[in-house]
C-alpha positions, -999 to +999 in steps of 0.1 A: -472-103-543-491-073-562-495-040-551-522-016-560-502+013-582-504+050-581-533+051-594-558+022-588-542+035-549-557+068-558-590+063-569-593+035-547-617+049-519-641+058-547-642+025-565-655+004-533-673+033-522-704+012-525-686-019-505-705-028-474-674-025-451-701-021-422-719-051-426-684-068-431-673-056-403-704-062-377-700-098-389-661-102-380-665-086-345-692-113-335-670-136-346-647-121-326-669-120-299-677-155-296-641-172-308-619-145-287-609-151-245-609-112-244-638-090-245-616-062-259-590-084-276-562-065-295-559-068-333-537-068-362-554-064-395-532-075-424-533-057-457-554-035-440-556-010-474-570+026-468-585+012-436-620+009-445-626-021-420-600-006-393-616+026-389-650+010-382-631-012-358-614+018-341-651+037-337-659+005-318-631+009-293-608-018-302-570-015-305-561-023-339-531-016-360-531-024-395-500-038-418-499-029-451-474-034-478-481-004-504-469+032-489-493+046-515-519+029-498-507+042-464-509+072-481-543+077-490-548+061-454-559+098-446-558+084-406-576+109-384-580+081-354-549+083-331-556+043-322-544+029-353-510+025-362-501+014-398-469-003-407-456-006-439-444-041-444-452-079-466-478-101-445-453-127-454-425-113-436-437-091-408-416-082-377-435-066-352-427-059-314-460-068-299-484-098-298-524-101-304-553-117-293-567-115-329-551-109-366-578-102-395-572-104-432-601-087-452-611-084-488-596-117-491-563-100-492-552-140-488-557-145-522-526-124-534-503-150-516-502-176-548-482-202-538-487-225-508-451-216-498-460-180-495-494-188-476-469-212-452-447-176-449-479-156-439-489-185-413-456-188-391-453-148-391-490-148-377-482-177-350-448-156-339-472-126-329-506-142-318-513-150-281-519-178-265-557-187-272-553-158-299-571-165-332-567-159-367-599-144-388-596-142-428-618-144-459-606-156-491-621-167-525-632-206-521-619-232-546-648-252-550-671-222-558-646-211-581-640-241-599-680-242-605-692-208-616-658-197-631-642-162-629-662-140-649-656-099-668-670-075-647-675-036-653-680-014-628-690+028-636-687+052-614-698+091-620-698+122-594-679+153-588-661+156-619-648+124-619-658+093-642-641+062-640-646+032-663-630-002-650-632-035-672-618-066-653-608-100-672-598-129-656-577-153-669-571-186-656-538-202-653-521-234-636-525-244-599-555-224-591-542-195-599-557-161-621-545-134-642-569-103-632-563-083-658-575-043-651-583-016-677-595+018-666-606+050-684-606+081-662-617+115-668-608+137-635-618+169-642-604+180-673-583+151-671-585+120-695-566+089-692-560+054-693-541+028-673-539-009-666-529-033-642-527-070-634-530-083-601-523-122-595-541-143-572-551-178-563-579-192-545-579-222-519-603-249-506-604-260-465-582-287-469-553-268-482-558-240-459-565-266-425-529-287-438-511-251-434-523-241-405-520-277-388-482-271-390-485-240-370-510-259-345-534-236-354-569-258-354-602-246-375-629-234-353-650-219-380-659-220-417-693-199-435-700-173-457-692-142-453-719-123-437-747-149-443-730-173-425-740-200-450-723-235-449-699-232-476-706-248-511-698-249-549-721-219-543-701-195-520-674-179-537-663-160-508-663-176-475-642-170-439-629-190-415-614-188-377-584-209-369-578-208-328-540-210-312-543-242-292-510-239-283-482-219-269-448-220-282 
């Protein structure tokens, strides 16, 4: 799996500045709401990042702790809500002492396991800390949609403070559904100019996959739409979510 370097990890926050974790976030916790036992369930949020979703979370008075693999990210974490706990470890390997009533991947941080084996590691890591009647809440990037309006290049510009940053993204698409994102930014910080690149790996995934994986776990799909619409997904909705429920206890 990629990590986000020094860097990207850096300038992060500003980059999805203008992300509406808010809206994001209203729309997981009525999912929540209506797929979760609990009225205050517990939650684990994998690759929880700098915590843009969590600390929203936390404001609403749920229990969260995050897991995050980069201690860069951790870093820039900049936690100032005692409720949220971070650990630094792979979604694909966790160990945690606890259990939850509900574990959320945003920012389809899914996508960075590319290989069905690695999404399989992910699953039975999940099931060995989710409750009984627990669920499981992610968003990923959705194969047909993909398939039909392609990866594109994107630029995005940002300029305030003293600080400019240029980032040109190219994606480049390779065997079994996976993608080359290819990163190229110019910074000026300050009086600071500079240049640095990255490539982060990913693959998307269609329902059938995703309910095969899952079925192993006897984990069974309650829910499948768009991410904040709640739109049926199509060839037209690049990004959707889905809720798989733990019918069963081990």
């Amino acid at each position: 799996m990629n990590k986000y370097g020094k860097f990207y990890s850096k300038y992060y926050d500003l980059i999805y500045k203008q992300k509406n974790y808010i809206s994001e976030t209203d729309y997981i916790l009525k999912l929540i709401k209506k797929y979760s036992k609990n009225k205050k369930p517990s939650i684990l949020e994998l690759g929880t990042g700098t915590g843009g979703h969590a600390k929203i979370i936390a404001k609403k008075k749920y229990q969260i702790d995050g897991l995050e693999k980069s201690k860069l990210m951790i870093k820039n974490f900049n936690i100032n809500n005692k409720k949220i706990k971070v650990y630094n470890q792979d979604m694909r390997y966790f160990s945690l002492k606890k259990k939850y009533d509900v574990v959320i991947a945003l920012f389809c941080v899914v996508n960075y396991l590319t290989s069905l084996k690695d999404f399989d590691k992910m699953i039975s890591r999940v099931k060995k800390h989710l409750n009984y009647n627990g669920i499981v809440i992610f968003d990923f990037w959705f194969s047909p949609a993909v398939n039909y309006l392609k990866p594109k290049k994107t630029f995005f510009k940002y300029n305030k403070d003293d600080i400019k940053i240029f980032r040109k993204c190219t994606p480049i698409l390779k065997q079994n559904k996976v993608i080359d994102i290819l990163y190229n930014f110019d910074i000026t910080d300050k009086c600071r100019k500079f240049n640095f690149k990255e490539k982060h790996t990913v693959r998307h995934y269609s329902i059938y996959e995703l309910k095969k994986l899952f079925k192993k776990y006897n984990l069974e799909l309650v829910y499948k739409g768009e991410m904040i619409t709640n739109l049926k997904p199509s060839k037209k909705t690049w990004k959707i979510c889905v809720v798989f429920k733990n019918a069963l206890n081990d």
